[in-house]
C-alpha positions in Angstrom: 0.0 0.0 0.0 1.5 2.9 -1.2 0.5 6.4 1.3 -0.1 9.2 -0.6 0.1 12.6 0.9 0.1 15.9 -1.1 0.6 19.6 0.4 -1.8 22.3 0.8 -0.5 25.7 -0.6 0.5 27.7 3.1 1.6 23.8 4.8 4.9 23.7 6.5 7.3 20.7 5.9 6.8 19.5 9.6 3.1 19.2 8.9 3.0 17.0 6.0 5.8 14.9 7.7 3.5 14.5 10.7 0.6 13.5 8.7 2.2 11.1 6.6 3.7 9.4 9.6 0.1 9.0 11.4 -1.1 7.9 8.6 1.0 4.9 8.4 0.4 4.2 11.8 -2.8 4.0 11.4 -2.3 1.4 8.5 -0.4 -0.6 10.0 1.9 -1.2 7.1 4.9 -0.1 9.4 3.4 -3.3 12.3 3.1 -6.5 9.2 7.0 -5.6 8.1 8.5 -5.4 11.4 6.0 -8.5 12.5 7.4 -10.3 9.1 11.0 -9.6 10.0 10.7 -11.6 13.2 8.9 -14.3 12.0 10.7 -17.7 12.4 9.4 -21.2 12.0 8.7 -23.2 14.7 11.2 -25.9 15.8 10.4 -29.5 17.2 10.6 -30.6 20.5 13.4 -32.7 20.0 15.1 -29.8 18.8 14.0 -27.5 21.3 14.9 -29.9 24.3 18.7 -30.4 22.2 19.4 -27.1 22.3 18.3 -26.3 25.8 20.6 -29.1 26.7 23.2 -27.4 25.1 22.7 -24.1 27.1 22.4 -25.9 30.1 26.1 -27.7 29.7 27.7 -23.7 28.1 25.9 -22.2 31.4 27.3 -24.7 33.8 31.1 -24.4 32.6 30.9 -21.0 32.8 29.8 -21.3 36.4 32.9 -23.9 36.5 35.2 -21.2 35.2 34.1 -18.5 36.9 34.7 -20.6 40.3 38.1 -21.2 39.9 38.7 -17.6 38.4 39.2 -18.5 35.1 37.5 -16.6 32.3 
């Protein structure tokens, strides 16, 4: 969708600025691309419960390290 905004004869730059801007708000073309740009598919469990694993094990040596004042 494509906002189309033209100026009056005695607008000032700030103004048609301002009212373009609402109306894309109000659209909500600015929302869908941000929501698009996040989007990720969904993983299985099995993959999910692999890679929680995997935290668990990098979180845990860290703790290791980090007792015996290593980095």
């Amino acid at each position: 969708m494509i906002q189309v905004t033209r100026k009056d004869k005695n607008e000032a730059n700030e103004n048609i600025i301002r009212r373009f801007n609402r109306r894309v708000l109000q659209s909500g073309v600015l929302a869908n691309a941000k929501a698009s740009m996040r989007f990720s598919k969904d993983i299985s469990k099995t993959e999910r419960r692999a890679k929680a694993i995997i935290r668990k094990e990098r979180k845990n040596e860290k703790l290791a390290k980090a007792r015996l004042g290593l980095r």
